[in-house]
Structures are given as C-alpha cells and as structure tokens.
FIPA-920781 format. One line per field, with one value per atom (N, C-alpha, C): residue in three letters; atom name; x, y, z. Coordinates in steps of 0.2 Angstrom, whole numbers, m for minus. Last residue first. Example, Ala and Ser with C-alpha at 12.3 -4.5 7.8 and 13.67 -1.06 7.14 Angstrom:
2
r <- c(SER  SER  SER  ALA  ALA  ALA) .
a <- c(N  CA  C  N  CA  C) .
px <- c(64  68  64  66  62  66) .
py <- c(m11  m5  0  m28  m22  m16) .
pz <- c(35  36  39  39  39  39) .
***
This chain:
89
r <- c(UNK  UNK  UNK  UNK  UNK  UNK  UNK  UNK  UNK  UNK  UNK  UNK  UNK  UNK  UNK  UNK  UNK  UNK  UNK  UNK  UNK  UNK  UNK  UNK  UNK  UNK  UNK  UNK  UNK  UNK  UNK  UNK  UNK  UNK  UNK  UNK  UNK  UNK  UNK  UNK  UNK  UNK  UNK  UNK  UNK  UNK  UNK  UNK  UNK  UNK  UNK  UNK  UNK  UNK  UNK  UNK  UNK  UNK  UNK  UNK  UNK  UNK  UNK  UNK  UNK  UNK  UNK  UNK  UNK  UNK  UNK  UNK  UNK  UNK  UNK  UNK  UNK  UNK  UNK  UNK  UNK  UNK  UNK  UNK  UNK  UNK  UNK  UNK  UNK  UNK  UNK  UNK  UNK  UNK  UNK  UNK  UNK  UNK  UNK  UNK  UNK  UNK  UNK  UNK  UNK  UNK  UNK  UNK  UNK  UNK  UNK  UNK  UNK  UNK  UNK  UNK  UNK  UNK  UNK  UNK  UNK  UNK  UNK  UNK  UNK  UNK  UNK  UNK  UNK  UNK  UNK  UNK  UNK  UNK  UNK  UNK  UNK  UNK  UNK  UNK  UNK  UNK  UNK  UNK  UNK  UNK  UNK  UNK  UNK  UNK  UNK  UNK  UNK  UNK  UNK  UNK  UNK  UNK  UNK  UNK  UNK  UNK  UNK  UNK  UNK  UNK  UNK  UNK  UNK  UNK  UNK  UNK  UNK  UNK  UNK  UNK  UNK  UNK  UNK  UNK  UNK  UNK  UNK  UNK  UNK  UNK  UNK  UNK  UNK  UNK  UNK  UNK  UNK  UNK  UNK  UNK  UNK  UNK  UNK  UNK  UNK  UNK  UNK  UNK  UNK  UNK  UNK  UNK  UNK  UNK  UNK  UNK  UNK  UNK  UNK  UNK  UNK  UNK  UNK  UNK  UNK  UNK  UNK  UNK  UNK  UNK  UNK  UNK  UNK  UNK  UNK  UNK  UNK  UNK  UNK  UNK  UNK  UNK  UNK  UNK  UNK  UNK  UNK  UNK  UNK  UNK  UNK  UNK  UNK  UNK  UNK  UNK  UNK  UNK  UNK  UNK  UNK  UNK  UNK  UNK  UNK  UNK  UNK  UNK  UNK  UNK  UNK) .
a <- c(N  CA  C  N  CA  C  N  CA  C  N  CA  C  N  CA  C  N  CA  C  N  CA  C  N  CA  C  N  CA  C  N  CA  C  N  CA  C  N  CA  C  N  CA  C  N  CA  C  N  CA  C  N  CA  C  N  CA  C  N  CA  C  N  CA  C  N  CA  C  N  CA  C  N  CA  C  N  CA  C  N  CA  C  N  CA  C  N  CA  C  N  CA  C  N  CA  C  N  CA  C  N  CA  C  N  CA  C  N  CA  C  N  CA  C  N  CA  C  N  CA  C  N  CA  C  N  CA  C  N  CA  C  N  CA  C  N  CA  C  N  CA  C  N  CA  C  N  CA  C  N  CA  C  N  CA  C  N  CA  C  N  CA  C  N  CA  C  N  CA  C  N  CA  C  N  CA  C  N  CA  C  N  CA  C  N  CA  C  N  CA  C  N  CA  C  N  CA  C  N  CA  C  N  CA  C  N  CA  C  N  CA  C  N  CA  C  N  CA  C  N  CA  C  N  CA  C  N  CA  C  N  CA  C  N  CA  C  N  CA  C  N  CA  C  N  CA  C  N  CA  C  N  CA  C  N  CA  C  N  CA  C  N  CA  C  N  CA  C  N  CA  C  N  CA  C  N  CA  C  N  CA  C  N  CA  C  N  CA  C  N  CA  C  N  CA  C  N  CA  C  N  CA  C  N  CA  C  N  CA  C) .
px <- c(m195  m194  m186  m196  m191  m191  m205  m198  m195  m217  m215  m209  m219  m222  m218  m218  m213  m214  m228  m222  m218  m239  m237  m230  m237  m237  m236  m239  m231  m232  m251  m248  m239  m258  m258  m252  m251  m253  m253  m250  m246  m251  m262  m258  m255  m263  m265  m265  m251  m250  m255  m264  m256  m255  m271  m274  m266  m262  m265  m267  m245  m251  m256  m232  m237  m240  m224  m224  m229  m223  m227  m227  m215  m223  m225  m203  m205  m212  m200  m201  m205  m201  m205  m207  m189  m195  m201  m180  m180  m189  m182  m182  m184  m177  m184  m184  m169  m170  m175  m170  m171  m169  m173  m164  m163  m184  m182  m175  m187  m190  m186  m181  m179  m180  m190  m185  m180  m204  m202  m195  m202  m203  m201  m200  m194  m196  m215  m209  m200  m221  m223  m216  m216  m216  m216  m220  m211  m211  m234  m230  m222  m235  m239  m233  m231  m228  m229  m242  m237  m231  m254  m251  m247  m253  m251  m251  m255  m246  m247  m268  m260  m255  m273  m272  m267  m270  m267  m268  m275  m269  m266  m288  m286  m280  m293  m290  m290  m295  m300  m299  m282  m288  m292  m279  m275  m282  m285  m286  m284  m278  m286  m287  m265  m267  m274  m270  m268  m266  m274  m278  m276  m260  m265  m271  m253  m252  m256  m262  m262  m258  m258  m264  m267  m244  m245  m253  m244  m241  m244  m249  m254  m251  m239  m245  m249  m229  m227  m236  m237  m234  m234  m234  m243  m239  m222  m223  m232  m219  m216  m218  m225  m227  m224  m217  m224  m225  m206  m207  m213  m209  m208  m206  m211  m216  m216  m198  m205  m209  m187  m191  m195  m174  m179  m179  m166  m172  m177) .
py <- c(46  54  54  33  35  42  34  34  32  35  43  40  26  33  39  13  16  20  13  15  18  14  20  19  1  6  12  m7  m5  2  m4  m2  0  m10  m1  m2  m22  m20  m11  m23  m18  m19  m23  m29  m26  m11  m14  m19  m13  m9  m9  m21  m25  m19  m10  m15  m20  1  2  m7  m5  m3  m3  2  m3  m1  14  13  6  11  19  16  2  1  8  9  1  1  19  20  13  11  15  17  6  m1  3  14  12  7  19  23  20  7  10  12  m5  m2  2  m17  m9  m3  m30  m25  m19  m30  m34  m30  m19  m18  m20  m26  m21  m19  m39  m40  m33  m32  m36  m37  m27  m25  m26  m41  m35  m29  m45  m50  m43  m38  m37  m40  m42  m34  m35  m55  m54  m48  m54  m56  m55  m50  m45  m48  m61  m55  m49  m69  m72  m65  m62  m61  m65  m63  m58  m57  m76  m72  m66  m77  m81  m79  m71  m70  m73  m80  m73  m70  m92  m92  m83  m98  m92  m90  m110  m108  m103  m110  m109  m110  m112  m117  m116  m99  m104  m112  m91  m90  m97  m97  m100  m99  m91  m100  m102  m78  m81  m88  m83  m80  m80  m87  m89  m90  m73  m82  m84  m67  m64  m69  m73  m73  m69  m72  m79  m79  m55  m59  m67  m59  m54  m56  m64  m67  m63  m53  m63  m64  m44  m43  m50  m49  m48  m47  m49  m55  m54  m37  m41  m47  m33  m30  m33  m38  m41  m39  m33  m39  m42  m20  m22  m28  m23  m19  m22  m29  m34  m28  m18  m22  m26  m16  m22  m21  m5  m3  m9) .
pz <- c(151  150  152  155  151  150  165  167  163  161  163  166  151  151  155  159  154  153  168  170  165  159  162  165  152  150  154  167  163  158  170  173  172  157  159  165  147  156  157  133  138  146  123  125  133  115  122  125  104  112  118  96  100  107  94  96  100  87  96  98  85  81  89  90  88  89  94  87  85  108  105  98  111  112  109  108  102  105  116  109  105  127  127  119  125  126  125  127  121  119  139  135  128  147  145  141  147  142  141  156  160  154  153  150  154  152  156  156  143  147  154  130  131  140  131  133  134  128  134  136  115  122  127  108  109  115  112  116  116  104  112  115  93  92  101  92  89  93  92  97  99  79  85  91  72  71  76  76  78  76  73  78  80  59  62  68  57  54  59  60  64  63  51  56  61  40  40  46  43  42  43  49  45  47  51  46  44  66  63  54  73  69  66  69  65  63  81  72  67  90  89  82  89  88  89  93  85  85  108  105  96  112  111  106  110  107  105  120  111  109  132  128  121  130  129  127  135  128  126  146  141  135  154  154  148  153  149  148  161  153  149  174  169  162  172  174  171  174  169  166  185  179  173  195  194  188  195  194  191  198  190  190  212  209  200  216  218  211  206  211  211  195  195  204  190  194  195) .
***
C-alpha cells in the first residue's frame, strides 16, 4: 500500500527520528551521557517502527509505537500515527 501519501509520511517520520538524534547528540555535548543513552535507545525503538511500517507491517508497527513510552511516540508524525491507527485494525 506504498503511495505518494505513505511516501511522504515516511519520509516526515526519517526527518522527526534524525531530530530526536539530533536532539540526544546535543545531550552528549553537553555531558550528559545518560541522556544520549536514551535517546540513542529512543531512536533503535522509532527506527523498528520505521522499518516495520516501510515493510507495510502495520499491524505490527502499530503495536511497537503503542508500547513507547509517550514522549518518544510523539516523535510519530500525527499523520502516520493515525494511519497506523486505523489500518492495522
């Protein structure tokens, strides 16, 4: 079911993951290491999303974003999130 639509939505998704990279590579300068652990662990969590999603593994993609923790699952582009919402039912 890859269209232009879930193209795009894939492609906000890449970009919202690389700014929670981001975002824990500034932790790291700063020296707080434990934050960079976590989101470089955050990132592991959004990228298996990602790849399920790419896979058209909704169902499954769906389960793996309902199980992060909220602040990571708002990573998710509301518009994918709703995708995956109502077409893995």
């Amino acid at each position: 079911m890859k269209t232009r639509h879930t193209k795009k939505m894939i492609t906000d998704f890449k970009k919202a993951i690389a700014e929670w990279k981001k975002s824990g590579e500034e932790w790291g300068k700063k020296g707080d290491k434990e934050m960079l652990k976590v989101h470089e662990d955050d990132v592991e969590d959004l990228n298996f999303v990602l790849t399920l999603t790419e896979e058209g593994d909704y169902k499954n993609a769906e389960k793996r974003m309902y199980n992060l923790d909220t602040i990571v699952r708002d990573q998710v582009p509301t518009e994918l999130y709703e995708f995956l919402s109502t077409v893995a039912k």
